[in-house]
gemmi code that builds the backbone of each chain (N, CA, C; Angstrom):
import gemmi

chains = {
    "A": [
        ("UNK", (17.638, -48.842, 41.748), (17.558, -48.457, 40.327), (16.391, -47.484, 40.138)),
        ("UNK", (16.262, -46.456, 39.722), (15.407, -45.377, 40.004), (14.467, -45.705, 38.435)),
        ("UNK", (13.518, -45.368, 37.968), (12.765, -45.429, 37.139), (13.387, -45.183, 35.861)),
        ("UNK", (12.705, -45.648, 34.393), (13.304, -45.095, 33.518), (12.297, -44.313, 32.963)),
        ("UNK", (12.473, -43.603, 32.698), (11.040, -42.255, 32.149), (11.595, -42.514, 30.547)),
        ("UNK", (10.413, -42.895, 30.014), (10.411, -42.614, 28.385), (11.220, -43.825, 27.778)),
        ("UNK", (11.520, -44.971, 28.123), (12.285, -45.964, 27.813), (12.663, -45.694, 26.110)),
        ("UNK", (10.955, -45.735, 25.465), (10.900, -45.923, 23.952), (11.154, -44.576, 23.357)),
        ("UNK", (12.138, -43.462, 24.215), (11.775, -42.390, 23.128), (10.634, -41.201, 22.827)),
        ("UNK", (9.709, -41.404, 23.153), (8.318, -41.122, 22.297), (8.435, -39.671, 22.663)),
        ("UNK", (9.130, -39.054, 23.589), (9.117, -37.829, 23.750), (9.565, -37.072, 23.032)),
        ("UNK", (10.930, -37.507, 22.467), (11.992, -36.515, 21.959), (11.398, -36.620, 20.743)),
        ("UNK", (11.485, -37.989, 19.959), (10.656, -38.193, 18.855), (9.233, -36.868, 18.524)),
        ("UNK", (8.650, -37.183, 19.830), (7.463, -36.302, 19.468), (8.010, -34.570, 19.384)),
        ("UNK", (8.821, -34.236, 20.048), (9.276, -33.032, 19.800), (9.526, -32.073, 18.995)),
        ("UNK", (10.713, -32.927, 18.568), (11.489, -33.093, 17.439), (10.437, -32.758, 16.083)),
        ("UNK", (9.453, -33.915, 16.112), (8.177, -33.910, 15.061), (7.567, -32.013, 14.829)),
        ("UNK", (7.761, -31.456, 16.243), (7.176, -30.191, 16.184), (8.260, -29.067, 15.529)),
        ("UNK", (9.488, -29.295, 16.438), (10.305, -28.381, 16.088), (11.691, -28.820, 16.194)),
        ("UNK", (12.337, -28.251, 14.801), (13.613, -28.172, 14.581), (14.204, -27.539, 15.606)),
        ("UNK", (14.998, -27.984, 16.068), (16.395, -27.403, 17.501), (17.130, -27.052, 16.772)),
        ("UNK", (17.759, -26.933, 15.749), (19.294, -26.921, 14.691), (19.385, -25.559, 15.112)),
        ("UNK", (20.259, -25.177, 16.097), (20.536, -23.930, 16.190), (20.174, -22.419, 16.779)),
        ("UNK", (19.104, -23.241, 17.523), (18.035, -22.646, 18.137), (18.920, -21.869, 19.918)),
        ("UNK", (18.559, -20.702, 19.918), (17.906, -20.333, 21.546), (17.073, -20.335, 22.430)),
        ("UNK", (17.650, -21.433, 23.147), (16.159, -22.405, 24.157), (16.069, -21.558, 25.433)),
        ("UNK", (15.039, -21.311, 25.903), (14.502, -21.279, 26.988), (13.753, -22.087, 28.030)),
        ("UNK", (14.451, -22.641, 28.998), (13.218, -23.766, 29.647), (13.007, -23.988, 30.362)),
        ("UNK", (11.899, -23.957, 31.057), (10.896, -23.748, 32.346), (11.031, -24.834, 32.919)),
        ("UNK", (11.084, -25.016, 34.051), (10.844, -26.681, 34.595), (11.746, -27.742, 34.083)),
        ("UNK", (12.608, -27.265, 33.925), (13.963, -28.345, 33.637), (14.097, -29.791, 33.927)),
        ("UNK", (14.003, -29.289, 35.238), (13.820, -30.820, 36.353), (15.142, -31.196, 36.410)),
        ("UNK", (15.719, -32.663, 36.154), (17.290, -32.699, 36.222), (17.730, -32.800, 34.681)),
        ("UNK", (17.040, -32.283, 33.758), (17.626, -32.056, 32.447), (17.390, -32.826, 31.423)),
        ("UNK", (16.156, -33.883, 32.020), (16.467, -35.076, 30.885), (15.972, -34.527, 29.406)),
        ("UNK", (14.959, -33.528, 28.882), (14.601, -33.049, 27.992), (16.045, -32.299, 27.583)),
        ("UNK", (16.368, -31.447, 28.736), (17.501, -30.156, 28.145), (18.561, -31.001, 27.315)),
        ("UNK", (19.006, -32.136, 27.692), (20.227, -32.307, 27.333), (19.730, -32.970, 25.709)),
        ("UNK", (18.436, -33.881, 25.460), (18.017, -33.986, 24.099), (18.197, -32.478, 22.874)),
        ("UNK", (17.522, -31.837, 23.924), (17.399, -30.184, 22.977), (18.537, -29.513, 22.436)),
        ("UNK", (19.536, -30.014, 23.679), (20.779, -28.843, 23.751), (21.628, -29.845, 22.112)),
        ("UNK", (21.325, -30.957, 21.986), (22.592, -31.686, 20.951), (22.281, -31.041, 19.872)),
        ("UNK", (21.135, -30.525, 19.420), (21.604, -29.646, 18.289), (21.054, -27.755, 18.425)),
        ("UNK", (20.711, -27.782, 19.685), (20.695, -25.891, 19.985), (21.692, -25.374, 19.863)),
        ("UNK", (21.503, -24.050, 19.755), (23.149, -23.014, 19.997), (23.061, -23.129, 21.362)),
        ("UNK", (21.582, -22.940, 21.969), (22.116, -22.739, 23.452), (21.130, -22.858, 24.382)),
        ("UNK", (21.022, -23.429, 25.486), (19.816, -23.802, 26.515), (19.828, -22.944, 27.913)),
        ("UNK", (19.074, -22.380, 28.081), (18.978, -21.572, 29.507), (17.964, -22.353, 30.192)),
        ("UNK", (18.361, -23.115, 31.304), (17.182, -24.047, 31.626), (16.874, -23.651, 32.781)),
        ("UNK", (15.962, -23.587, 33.506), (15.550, -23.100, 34.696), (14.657, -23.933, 35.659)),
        ("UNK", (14.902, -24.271, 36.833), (13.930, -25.188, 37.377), (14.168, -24.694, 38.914)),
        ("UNK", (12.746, -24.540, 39.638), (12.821, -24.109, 41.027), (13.292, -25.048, 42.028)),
        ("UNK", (13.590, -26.391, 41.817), (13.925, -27.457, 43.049), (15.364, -27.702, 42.793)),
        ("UNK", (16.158, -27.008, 43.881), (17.649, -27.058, 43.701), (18.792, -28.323, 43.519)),
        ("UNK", (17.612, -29.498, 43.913), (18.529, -30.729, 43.862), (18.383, -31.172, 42.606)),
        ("UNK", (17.448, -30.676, 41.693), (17.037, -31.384, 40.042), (18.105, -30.604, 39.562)),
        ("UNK", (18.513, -29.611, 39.842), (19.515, -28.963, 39.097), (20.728, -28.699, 39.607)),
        ("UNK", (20.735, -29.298, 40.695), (22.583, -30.055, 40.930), (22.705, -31.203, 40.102)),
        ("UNK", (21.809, -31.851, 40.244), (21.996, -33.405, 39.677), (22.052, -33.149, 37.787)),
        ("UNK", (21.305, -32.436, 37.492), (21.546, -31.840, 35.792), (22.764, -30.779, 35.187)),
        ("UNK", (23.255, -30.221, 36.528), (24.652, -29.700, 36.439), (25.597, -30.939, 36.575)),
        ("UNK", (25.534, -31.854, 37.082), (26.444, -33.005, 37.675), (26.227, -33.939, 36.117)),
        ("UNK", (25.118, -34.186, 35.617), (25.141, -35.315, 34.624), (25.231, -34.427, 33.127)),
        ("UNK", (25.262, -33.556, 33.580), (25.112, -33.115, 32.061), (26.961, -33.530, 31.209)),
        ("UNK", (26.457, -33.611, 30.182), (27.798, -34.760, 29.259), (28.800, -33.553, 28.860)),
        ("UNK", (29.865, -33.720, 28.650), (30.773, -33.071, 28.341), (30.701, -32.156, 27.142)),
        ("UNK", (30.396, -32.910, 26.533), (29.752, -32.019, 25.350), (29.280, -31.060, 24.717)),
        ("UNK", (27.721, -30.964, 26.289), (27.140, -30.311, 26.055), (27.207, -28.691, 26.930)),
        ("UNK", (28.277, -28.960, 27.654), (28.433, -28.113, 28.904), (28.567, -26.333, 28.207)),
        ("UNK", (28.794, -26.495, 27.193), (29.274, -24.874, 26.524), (27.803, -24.709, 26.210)),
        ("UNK", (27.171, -25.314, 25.807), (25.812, -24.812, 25.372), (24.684, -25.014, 26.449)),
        ("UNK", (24.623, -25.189, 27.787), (23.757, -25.583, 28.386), (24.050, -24.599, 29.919)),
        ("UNK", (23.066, -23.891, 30.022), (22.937, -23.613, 31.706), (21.935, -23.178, 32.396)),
        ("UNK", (22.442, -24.194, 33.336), (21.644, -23.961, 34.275), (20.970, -23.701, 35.126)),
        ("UNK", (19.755, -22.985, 35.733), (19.706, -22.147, 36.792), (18.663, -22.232, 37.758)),
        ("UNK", (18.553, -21.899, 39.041), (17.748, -22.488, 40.006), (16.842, -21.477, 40.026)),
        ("UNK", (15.706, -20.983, 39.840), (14.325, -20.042, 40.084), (13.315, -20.485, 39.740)),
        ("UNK", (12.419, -19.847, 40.657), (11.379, -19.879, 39.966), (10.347, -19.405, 38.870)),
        ("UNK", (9.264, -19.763, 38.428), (8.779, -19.414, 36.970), (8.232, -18.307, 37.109)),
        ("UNK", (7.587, -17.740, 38.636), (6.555, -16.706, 38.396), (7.709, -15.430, 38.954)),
        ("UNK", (8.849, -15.655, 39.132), (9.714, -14.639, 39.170), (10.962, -14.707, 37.905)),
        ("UNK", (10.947, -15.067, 37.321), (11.525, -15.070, 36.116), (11.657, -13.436, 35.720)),
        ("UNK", (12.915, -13.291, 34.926), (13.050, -12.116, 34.758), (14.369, -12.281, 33.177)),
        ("UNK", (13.550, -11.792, 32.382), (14.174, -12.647, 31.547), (14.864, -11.238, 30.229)),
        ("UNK", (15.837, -11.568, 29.077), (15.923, -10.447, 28.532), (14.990, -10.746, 27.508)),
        ("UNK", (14.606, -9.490, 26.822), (13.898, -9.184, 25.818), (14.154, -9.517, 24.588)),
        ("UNK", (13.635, -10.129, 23.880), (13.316, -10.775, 22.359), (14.937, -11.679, 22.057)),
        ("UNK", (15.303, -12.391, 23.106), (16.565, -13.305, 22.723), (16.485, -14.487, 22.578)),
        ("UNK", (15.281, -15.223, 22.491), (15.375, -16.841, 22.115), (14.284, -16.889, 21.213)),
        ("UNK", (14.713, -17.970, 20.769), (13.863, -18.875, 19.404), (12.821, -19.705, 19.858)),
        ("UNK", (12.816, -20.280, 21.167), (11.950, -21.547, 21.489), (12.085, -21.218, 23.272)),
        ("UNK", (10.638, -20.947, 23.551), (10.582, -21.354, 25.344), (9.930, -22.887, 25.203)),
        ("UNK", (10.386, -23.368, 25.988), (10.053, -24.380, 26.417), (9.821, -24.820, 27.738)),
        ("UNK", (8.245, -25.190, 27.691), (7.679, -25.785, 29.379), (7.657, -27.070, 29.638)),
        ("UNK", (8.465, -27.484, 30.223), (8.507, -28.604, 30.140), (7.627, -29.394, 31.732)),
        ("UNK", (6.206, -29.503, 31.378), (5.470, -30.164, 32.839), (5.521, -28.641, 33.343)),
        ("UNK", (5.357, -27.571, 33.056), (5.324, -26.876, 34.289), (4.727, -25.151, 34.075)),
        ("UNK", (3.900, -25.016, 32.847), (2.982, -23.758, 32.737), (3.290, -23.303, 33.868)),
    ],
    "B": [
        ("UNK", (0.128, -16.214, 34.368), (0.343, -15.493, 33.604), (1.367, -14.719, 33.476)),
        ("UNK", (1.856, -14.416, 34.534), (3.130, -13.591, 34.504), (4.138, -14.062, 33.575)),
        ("UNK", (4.244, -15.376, 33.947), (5.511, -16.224, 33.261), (5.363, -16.043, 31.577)),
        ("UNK", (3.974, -16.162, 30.981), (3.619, -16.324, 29.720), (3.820, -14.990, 29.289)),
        ("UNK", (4.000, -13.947, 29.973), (3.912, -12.676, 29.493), (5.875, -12.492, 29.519)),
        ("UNK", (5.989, -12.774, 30.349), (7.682, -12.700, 30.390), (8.188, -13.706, 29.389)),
        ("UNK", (7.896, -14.603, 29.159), (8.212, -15.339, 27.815), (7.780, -14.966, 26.430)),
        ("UNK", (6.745, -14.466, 26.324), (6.240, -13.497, 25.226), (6.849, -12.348, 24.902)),
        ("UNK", (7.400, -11.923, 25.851), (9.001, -10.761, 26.195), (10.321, -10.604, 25.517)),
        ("UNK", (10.239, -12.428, 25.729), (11.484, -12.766, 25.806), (11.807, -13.206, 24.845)),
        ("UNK", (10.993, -13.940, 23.577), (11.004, -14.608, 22.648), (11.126, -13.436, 21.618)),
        ("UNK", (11.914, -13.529, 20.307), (11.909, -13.372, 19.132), (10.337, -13.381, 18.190)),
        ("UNK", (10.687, -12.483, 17.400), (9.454, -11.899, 16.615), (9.165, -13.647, 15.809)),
        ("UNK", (8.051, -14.593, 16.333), (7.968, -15.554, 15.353), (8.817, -16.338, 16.165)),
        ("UNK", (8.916, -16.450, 17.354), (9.082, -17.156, 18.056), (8.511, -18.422, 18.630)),
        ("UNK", (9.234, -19.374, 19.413), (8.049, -20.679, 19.406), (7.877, -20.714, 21.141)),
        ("UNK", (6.888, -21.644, 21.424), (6.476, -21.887, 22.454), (5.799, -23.174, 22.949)),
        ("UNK", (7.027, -24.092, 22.892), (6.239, -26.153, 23.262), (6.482, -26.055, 24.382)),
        ("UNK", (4.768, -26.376, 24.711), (4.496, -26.745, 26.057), (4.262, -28.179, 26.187)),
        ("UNK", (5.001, -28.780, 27.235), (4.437, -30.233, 27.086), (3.790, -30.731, 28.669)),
        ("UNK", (3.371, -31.320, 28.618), (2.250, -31.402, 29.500), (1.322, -32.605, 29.743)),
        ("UNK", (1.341, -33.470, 30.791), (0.348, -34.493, 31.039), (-1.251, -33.623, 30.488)),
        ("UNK", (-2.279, -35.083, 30.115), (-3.363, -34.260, 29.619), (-4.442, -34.435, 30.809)),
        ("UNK", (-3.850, -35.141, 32.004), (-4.515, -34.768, 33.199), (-5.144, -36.347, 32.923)),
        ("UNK", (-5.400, -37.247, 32.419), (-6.422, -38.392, 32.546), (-5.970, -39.199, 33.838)),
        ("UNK", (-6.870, -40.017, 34.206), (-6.316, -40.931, 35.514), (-5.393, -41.886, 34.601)),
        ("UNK", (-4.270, -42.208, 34.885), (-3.548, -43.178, 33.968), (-3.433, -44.633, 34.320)),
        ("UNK", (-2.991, -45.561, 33.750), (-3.059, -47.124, 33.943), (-1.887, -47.330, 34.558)),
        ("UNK", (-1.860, -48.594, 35.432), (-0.426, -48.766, 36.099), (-0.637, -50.300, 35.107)),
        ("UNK", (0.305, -50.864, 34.460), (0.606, -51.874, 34.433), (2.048, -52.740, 35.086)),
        ("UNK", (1.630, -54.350, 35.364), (2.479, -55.252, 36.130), (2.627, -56.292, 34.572)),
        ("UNK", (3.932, -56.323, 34.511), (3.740, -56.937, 33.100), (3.174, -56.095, 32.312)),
        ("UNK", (2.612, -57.205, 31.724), (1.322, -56.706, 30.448), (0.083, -56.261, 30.684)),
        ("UNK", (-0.187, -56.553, 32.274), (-1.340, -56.565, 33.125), (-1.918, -55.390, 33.477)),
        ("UNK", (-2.806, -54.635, 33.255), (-3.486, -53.376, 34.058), (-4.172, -54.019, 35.344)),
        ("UNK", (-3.706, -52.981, 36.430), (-4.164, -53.479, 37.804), (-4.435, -52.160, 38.323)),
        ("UNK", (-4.762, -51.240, 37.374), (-5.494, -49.888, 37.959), (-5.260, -48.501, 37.417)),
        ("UNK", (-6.057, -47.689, 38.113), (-5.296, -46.235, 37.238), (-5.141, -45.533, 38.136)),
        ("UNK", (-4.374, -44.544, 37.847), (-4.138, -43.655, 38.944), (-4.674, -42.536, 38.838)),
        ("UNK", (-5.166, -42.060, 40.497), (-5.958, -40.762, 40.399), (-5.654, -39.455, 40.028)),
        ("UNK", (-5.748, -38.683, 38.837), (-5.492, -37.507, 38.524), (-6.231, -36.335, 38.748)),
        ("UNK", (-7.162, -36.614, 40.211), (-8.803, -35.330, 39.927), (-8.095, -34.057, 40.508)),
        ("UNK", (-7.039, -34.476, 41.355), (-6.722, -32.883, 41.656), (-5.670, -32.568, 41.370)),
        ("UNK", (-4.735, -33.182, 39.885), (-4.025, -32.679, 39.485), (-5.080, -31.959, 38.138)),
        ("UNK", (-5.829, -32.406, 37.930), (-6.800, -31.947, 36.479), (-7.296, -29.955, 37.042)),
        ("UNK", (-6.889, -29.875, 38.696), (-7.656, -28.967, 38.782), (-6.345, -27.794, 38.485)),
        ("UNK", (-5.457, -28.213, 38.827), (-3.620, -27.503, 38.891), (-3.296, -27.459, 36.784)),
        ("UNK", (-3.793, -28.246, 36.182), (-4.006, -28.381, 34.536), (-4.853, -27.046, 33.841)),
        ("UNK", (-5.793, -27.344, 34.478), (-6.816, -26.472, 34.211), (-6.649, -25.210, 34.224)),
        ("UNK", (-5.963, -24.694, 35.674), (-5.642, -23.341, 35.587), (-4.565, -23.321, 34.477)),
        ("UNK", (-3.806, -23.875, 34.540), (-2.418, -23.833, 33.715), (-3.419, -23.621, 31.943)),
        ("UNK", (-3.845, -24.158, 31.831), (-4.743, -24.282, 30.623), (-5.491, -23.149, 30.265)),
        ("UNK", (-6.414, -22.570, 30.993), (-6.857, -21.115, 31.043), (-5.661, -19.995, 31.327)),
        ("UNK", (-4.435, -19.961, 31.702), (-3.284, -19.111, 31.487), (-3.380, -19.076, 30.107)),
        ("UNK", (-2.931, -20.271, 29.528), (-2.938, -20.177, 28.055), (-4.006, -19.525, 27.134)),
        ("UNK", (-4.979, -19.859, 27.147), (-6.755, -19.315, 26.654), (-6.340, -17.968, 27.001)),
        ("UNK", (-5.928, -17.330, 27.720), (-6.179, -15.734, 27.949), (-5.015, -15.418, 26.927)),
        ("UNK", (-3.790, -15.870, 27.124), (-2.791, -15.220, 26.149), (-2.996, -15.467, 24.693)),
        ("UNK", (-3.809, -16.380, 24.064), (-3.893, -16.771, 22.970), (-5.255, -15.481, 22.962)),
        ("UNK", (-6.053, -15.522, 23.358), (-7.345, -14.779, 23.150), (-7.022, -13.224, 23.164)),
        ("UNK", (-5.804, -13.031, 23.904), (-5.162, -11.682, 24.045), (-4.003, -11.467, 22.826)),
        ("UNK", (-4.058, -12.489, 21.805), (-3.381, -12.475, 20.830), (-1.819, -12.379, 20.771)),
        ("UNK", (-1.450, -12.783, 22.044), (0.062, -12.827, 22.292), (0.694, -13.965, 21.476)),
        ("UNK", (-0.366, -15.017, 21.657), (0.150, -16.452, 21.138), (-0.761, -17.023, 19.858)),
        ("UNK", (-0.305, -18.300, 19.040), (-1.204, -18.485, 18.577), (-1.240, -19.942, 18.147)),
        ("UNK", (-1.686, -20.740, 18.210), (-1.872, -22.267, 18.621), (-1.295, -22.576, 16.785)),
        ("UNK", (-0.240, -23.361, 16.840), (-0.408, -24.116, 15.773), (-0.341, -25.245, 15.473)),
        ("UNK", (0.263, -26.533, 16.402), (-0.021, -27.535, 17.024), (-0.411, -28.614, 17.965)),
        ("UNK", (-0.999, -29.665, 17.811), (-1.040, -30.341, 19.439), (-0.805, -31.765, 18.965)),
        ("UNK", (-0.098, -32.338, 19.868), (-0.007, -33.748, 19.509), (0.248, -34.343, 21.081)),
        ("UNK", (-0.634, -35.706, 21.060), (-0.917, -36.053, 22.333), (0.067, -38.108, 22.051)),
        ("UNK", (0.662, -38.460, 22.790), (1.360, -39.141, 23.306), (1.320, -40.082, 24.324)),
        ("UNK", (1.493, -41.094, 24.483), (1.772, -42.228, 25.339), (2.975, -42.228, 25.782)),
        ("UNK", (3.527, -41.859, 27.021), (4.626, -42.021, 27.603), (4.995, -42.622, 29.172)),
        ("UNK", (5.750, -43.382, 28.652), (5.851, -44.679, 29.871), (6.745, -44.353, 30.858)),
        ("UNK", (6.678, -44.420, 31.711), (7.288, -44.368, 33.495), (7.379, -46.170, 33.725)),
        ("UNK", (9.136, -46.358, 33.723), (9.199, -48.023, 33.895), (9.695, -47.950, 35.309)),
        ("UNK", (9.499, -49.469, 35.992), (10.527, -49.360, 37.715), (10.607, -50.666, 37.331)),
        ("UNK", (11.674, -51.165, 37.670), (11.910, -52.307, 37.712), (11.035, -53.704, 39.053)),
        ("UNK", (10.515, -52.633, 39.982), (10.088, -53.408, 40.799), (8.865, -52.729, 41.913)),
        ("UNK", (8.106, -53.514, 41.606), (6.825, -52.394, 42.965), (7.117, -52.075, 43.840)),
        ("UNK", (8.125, -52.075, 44.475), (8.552, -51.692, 45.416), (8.792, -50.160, 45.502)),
        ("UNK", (9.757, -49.390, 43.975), (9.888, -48.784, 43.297), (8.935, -48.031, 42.974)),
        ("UNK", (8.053, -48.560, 42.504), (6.666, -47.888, 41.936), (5.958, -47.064, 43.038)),
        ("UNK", (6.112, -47.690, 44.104), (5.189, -47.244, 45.325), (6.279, -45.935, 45.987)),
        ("UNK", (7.277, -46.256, 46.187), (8.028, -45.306, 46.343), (7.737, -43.761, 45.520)),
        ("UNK", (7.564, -44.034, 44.388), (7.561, -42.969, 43.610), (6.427, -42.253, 44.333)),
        ("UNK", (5.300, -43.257, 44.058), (3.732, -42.811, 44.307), (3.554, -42.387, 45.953)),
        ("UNK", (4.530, -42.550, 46.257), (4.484, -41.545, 47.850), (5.035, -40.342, 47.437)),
        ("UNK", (5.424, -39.842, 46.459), (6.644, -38.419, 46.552), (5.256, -37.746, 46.239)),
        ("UNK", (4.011, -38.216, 45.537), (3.779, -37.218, 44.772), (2.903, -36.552, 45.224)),
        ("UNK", (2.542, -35.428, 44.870), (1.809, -34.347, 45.823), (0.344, -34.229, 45.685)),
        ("UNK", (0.328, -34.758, 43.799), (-1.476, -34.351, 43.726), (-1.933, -35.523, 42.705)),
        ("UNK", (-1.194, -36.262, 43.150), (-2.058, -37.627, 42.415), (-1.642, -38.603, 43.438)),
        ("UNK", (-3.214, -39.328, 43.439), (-3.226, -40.360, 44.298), (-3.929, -41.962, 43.736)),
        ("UNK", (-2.753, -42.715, 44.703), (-2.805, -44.182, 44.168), (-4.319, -44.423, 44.957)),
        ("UNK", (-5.505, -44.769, 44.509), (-6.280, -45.297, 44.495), (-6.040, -46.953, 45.958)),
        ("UNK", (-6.897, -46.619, 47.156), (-6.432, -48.536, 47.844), (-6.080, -49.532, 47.177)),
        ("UNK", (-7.325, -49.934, 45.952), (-7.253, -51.449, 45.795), (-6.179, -51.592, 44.265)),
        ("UNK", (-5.865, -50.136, 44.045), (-4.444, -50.224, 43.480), (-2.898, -50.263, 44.137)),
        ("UNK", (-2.853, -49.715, 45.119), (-2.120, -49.853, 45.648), (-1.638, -51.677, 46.825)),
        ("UNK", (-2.770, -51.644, 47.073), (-2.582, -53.367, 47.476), (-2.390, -54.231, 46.495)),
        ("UNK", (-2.868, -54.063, 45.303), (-2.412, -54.656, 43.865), (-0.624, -54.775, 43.952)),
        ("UNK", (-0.352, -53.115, 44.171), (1.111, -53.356, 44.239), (2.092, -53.649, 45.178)),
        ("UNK", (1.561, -53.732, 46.178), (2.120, -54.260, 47.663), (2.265, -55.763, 46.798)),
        ("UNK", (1.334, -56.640, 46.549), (1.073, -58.152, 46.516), (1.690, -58.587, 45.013)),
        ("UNK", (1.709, -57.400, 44.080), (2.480, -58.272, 43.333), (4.093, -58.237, 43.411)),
        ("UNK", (3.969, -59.736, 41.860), (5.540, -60.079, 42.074), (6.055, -59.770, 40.843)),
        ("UNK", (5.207, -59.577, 39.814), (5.051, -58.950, 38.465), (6.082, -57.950, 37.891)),
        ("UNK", (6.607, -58.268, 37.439), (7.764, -56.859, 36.898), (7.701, -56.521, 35.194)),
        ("UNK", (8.328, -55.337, 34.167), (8.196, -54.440, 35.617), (7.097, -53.234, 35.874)),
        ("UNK", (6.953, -52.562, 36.664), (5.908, -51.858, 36.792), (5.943, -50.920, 35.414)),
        ("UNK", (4.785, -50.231, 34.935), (4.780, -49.157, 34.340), (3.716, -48.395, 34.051)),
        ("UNK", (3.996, -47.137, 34.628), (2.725, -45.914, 34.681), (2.816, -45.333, 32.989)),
        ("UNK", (1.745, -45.029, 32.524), (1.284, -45.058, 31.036), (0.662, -43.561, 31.072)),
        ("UNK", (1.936, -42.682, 30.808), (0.666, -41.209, 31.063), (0.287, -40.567, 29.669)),
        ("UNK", (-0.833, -40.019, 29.397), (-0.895, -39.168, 28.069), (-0.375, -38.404, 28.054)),
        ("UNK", (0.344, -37.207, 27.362), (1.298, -36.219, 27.455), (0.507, -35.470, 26.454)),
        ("UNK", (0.384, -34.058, 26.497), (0.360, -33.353, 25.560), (1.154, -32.410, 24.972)),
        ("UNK", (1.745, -32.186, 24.041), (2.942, -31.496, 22.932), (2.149, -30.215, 22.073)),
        ("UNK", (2.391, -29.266, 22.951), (1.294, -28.465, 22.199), (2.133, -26.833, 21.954)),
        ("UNK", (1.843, -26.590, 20.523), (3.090, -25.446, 19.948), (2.378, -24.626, 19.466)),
        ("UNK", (3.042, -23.369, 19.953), (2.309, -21.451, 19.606), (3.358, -21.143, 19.045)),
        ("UNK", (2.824, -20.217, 18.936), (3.898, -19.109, 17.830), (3.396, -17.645, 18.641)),
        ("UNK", (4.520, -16.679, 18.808), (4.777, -15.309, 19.378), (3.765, -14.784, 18.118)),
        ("UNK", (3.197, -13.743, 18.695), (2.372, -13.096, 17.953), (2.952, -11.592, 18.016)),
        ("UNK", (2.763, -10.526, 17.293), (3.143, -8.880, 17.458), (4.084, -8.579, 17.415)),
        ("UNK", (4.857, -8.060, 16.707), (6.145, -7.168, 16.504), (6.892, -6.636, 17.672)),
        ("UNK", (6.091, -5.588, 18.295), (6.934, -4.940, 19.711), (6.722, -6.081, 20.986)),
        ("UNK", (7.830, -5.681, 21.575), (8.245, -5.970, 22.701), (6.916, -5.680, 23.924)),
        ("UNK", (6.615, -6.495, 24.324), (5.687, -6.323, 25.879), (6.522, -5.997, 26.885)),
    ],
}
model = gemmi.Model(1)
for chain_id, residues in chains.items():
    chain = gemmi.Chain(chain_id)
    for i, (resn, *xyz) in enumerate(residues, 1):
        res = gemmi.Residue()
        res.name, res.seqid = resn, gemmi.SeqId(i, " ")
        for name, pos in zip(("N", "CA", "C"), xyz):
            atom = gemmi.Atom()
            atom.name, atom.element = name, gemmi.Element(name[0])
            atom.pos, atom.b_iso = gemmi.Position(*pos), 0.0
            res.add_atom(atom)
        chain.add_residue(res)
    model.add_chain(chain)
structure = gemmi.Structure()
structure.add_model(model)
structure.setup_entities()
């Protein structure tokens, strides 16, 4: 049984507290296997998530919910080669990983 | 910096920027209800730090501009030390302390849980044109 990160919440909660997602274009650094992306993505237009360790993001391509699959993708690079387009999202997000 | 400058790029005029982020403290392992130690964070505080001064230059360079921080308690559960220790081998720059770690060899206590501070901290895109 692998750990449960965040049992009570307190993350998304705290997020959330900062910024409205309703519709938003996410950007996000350090993905990991998605557990933030897939909170963000339920009410974004759309998540570009990015994380350099290729098995966090098989496993976040693999769990990600049906749902959310039109608005969410995913991609394997790294941060200091990022290459990104110009003035198209609403929210970057680092998640653990300046 | 690169990254902060390519995201400063990339973002919309009035754009946001949540960074979230351990705040680097050594954190508590509890067994039960029990604290049986903390864990060493000195040379992840040094990998923070830079990450932290990235930020200070782009804010001071007026790219960004701080408008919140909110700091957090967030729990890491395992059902069993066994678990716990497992984890605490993957990791690269924090280290379990001996007489914490024999703590968790010997107990029977469930279930484990690492208690980290997190920090939630939100900018706003600064300048009209494109970098």
């Amino acid at each position: 049984m692998p750990a449960i990160i965040d049992p009570d919440g307190v993350e998304t909660v705290t997020m959330r507290e900062l910024v409205d997602f309703e519709g938003l274009r996410i950007v996000e650094i350090g993905c990991g296997d998605g557990r933030l992306t897939f909170e963000c993505a339920q009410e974004a237009a759309s998540v570009l998530a990015f994380d350099s360790d290729e098995d966090a993001i098989r496993k976040a391509r693999a769990e990600t919910p049906r749902a959310l699959r039109r608005r969410i993708r995913f991609e394997v690079a790294d941060a200091a080669q990022l290459e990104l387009p110009k003035g198209e999202f609403d929210l970057a997000l680092f998640s653990w990983s300046l | 910096m690169h990254v902060l400058r390519q995201i400063h790029r990339a973002l919309k005029p009035r754009g946001l920027l949540l960074d979230v982020h351990p705040l680097g403290n050594d954190f508590p392992v509890l067994a039960g209800e029990r604290g049986i130690g903390f864990v060493d964070l000195r040379k992840f505080r040094a990998i923070l730090e830079a990450m932290n001064e990235s930020v200070r230059l782009v804010v001071s360079e007026d790219l960004f501009k701080e408008l919140r921080t909110l700091r957090r308690h967030v729990v890491e559960r395992y059902d069993t030390a066994l678990e716990a220790l497992e984890e605490a081998d993957s990791w690269d720059n924090l280290r379990l302390p001996a007489p914490l770690r024999r703590r968790l060899q010997e107990t029977k206590t469930t279930p484990i849980e690492f208690i980290d501070t997190v920090r939630y901290r939100l900018l706003t895109r600064r300048g009209r044109a494109f970098s």
